[in-house]
ROFIMAR-16916 format. One line per 4 residues: for each residue x, y, z of C-alpha. Coordinates in steps of 0.001 Angstrom, whole numbers, plus 500000, padded with zeros to 6 digits. Layout:
<atoms>
X Y Z ~ ...
</atoms>
This chain:
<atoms>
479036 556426 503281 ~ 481093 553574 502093 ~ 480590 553308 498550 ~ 479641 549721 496655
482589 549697 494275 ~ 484970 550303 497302 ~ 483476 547852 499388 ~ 483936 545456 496680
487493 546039 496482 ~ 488313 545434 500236 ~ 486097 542504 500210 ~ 488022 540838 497739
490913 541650 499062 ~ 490381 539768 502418 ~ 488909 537120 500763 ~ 491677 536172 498656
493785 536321 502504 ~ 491344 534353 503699 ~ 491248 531421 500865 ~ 495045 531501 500882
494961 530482 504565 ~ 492290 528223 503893 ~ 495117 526915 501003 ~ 497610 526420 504004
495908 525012 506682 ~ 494953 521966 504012 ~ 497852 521649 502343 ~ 500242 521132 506004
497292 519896 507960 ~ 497317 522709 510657 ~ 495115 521882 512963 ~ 494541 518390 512162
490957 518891 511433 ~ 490710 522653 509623 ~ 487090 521563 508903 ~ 486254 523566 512744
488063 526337 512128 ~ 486768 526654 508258 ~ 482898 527028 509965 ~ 484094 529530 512523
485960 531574 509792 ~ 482739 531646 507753 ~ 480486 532602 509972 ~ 483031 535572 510312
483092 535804 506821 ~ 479254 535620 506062 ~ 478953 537917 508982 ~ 481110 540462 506975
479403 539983 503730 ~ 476615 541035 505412 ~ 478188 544194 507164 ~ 479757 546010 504063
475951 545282 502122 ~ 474319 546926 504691 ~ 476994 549801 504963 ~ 476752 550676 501214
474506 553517 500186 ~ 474153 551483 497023 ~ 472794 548680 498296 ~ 470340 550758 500709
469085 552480 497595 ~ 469030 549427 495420 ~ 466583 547722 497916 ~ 464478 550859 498376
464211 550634 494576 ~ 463402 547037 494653 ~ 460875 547560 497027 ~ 459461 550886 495791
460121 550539 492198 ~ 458954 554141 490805 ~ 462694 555373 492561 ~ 465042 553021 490619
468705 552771 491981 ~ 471923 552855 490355 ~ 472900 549140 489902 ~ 476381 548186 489079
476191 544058 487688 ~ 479358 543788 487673 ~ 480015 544229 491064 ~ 476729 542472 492356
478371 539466 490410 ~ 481470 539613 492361 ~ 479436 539894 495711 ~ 477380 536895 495157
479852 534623 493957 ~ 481895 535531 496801 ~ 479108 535131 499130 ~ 478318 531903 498206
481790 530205 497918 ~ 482156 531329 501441 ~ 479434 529663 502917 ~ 479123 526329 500379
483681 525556 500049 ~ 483336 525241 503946 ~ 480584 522897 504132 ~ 482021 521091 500993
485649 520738 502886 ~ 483714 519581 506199 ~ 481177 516921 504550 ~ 483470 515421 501797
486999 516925 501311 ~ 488324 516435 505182 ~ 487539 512985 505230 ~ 489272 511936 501767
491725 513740 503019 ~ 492343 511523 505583 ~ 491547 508211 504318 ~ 493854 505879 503317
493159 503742 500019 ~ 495354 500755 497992 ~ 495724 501386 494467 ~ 496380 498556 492045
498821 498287 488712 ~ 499638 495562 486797 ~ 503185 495065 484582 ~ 505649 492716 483607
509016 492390 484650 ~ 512036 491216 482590 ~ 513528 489080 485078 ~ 513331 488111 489210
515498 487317 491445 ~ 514399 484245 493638 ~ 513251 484569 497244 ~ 514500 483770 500219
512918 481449 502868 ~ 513318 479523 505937 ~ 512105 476250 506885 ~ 510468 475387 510852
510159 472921 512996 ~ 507890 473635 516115 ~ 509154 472585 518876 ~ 505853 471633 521277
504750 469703 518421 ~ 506472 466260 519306 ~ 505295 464435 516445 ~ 507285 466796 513579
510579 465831 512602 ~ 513719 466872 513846 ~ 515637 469051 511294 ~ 519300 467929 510716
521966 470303 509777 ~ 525065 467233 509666 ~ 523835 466650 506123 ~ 524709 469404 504217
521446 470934 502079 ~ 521435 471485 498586 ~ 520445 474101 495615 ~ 520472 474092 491921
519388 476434 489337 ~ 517995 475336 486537 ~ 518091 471377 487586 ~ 520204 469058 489689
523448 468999 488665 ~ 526801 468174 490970 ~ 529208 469418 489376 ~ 527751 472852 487984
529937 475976 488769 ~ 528004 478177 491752 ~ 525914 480696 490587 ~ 527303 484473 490126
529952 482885 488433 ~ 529294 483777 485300 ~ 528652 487870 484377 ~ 525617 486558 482026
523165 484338 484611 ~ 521846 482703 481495 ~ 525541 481548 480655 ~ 525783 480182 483444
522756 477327 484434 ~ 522721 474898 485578 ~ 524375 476136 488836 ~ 524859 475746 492503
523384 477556 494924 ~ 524383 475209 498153 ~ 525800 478179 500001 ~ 522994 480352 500466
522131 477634 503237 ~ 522708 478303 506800 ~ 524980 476166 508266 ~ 523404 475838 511505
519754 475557 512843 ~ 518498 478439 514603 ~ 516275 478983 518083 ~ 513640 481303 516533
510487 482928 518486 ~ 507361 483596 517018 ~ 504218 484740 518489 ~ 505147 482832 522081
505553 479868 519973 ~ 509386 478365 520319 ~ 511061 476697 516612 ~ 513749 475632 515149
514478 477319 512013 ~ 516899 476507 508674 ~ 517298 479668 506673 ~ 517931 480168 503169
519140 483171 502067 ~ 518850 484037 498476 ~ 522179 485681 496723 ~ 521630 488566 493928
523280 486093 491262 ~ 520522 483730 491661 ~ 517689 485275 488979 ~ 515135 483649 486727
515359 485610 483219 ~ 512341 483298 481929 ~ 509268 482299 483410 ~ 509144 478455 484668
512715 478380 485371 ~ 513181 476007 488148 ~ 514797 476667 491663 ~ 515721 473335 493662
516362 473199 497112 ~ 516686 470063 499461 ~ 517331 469750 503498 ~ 517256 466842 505294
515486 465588 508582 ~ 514828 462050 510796 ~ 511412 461176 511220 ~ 510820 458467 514505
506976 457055 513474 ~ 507096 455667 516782 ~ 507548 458358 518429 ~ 504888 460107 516884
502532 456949 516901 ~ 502557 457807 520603 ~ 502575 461608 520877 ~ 499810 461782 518216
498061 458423 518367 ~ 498315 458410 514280 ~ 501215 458379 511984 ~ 500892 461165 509585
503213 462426 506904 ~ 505959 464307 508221 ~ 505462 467950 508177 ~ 507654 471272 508251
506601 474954 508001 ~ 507917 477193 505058 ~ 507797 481375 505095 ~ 508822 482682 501729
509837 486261 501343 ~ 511532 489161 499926 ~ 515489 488670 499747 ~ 515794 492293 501165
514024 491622 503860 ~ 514852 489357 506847 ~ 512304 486175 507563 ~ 511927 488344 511300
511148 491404 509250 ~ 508688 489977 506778 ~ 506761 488183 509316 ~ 506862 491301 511941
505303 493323 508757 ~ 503432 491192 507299 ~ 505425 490283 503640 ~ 504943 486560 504615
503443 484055 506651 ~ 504318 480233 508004 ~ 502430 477363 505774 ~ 502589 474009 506690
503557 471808 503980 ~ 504302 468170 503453 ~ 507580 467155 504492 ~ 508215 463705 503001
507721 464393 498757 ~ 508535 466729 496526 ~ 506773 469766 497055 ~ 505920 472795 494017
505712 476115 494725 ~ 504523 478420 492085 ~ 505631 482294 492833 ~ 502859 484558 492572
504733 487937 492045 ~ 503257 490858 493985 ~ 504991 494392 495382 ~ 503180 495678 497959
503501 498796 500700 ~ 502029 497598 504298 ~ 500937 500271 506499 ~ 503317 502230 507953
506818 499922 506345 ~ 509088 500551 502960 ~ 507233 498763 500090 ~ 508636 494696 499359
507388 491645 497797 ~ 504855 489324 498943 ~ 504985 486245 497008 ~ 501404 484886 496223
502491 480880 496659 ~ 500748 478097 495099 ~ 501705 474553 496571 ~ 501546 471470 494902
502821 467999 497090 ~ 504065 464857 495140 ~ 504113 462221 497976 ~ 506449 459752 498852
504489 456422 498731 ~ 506827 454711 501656 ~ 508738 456726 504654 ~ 512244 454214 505256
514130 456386 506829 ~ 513071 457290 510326 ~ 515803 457210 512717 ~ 518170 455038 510781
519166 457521 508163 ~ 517789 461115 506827 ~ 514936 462173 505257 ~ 514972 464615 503025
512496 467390 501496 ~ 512441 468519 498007 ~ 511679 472583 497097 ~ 510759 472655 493463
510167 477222 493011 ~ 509020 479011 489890 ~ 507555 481773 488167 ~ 504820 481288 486397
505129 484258 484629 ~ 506804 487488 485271 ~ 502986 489542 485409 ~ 503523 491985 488662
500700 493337 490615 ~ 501957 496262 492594 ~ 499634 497514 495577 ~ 500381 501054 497040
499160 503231 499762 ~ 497768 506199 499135 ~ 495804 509244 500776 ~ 492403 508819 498969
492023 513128 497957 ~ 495160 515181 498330 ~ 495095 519195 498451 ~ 496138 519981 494937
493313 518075 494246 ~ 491082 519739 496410 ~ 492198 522978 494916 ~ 491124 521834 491650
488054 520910 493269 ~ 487200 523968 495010 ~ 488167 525500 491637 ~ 485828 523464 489701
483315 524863 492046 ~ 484286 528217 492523 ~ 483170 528410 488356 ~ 480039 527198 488850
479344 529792 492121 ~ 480674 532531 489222 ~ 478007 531358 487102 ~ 475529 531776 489512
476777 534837 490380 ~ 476315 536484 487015 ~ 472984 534729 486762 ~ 471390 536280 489706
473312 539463 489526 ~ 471691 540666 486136 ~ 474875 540521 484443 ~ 474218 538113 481876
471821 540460 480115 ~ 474264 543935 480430 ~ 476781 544333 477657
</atoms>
């Protein structure tokens, strides 16, 4: 016969193989879904257990005593303990990892942080025109556009000119213009679009520190009296984004987004710092925008002379929220889990086994 103390041995042993696969198959997701093959190894396991009791001569005796109690058996605690706790991890860690554990494993969840940054560089953006919608105005590129940090100023130095940026404001920014209007395609809709590409020199080392941009336009009210039946303010759409990032890129993954905005005034944007990771793309900023419109009370210029639209950007403040990805359980944690666990099945174990009360 198989003694108890032997069978203990082997049967730790294999289980120790078998919760080291159980390690692996969680921590590089072989299969996909280890939950199936978890039940089907515990039912070998249980099946086991169950085997090497029945086997031991010990065990036989200890239930004849049980049941017959004037022939007590020779009962070792200690290894009833490790039986039992053994026993039970294998059948409860399985249907722990199946209910609970495989599904946090693969669920994705956003986290949130807050901070403050010293300093930001400002974004880039580009400016639309759609072109089935008659009654917008026509974006002119003859006129050259214009950009000042810190305020308007025509003969400040460009910016990047100076090794400190504080040093060197007001400055000129005029060249990060494009200096030609672009055919651009976007969701079967056809545009014209002005870009603006932000340079690495131009940064805001204070909150409220003023970006100015202007681009002109012609505006024909009759025209639009007729296409539209109403005259409305001129309008233009704006898509703000990451400098890293080009306007087709942050649209395609979702950094930014077209807003129509009132072409004829001066219009405020507040920027709204947040650093976020969309699914499946390299983490960038999404600027939370705030608009503000000062009107023009009159609209001369139509087709005699250009129009012209006034950017006014900012930073409130330089508070950053910061939005990540992440799996919502990962398998160190799940080994702490089935750790935490595995204590409280050891407890039980020397609970029911009698070995609480043997010194």
């Amino acid at each position: 016969m198989v003694s108890l103390t032997g069978s203990v041995k082997w049967l730790v042993f294999f289980w120790l193989a078998w919760i080291g696969a159980l390690a692996g198959f969680i921590h590089w997701k072989q299969p996909e879904t280890p939950a199936k093959v978890l039940g089907g190894f515990s039912g070998v396991w249980i099946a086991i257990l169950l085997f090497m009791f029945w086997r031991s001569s010990e065990l036989r005796t200890y239930v004849r005593g049980w049941w017959w109690p004037p022939n007590p058996p020779t009962y070792k605690p200690n290894s009833a303990n490790t039986i039992i706790t053994l026993f039970i991890a294998t059948v409860i860690i399985p249907v722990l990892y199946a209910k609970t554990w495989d599904s946090d494993l693969n669920q994705r969840i956003i986290t949130l942080e807050r901070d403050t940054v010293e300093s930001m560089n400002f974004p880039s953006f580009t400016i639309f025109q759609r072109k089935d919608w008659t009654s917008q105005p026509d974006l002119q590129a003859a006129t050259t556009p214009k950009c000042f940090l810190g305020w308007h100023d025509e003969s400040a130095p460009d910016c990047g000119t100076s090794a400190n940026p504080d040093d060197a404001l007001p400055c000129q920014c005029g060249t990060s213009w494009d200096d030609r209007i672009q055919d651009f395609q976007w969701q079967n809709t056809s545009y014209r679009a002005l870009k603006f590409q932000a340079s690495e020199a131009m940064i805001s080392t204070s909150p409220t520190l003023s970006m100015l941009a202007q681009t002109f336009f012609s505006y024909n009210t009759k025209k639009a009296l007729a296409d539209a039946s109403r005259i409305l303010s001129p309008s233009l759409f704006i898509a703000v984004h990451d400098p890293t990032l080009t306007v087709e890129e942050a649209l395609r993954n979702g950094y930014t987004r077209m807003v129509l905005i009132n072409a004829n005034g001066v219009v405020a944007i507040n920027l709204g710092i947040e650093h976020r990771e969309a699914l499946s793309h390299a983490p960038a900023y999404d600027f939370q925008l705030t608009i503000s419109t000062i009107p023009s009370t009159t609209l001369e210029c139509e087709t005699t002379a250009a129009c012209f639209l006034t950017l006014v950007f900012q930073f409130p403040s330089f508070e950053r929220q910061v939005l990540k990805q992440d799996m919502k359980l990962k398998s160190p944690e799940v080994a702490s889990l089935a750790g935490a666990w595995f204590a409280l099945f050891q407890l039980a174990g020397w609970i029911l086994s009698g070995a609480a009360w043997h010194t």
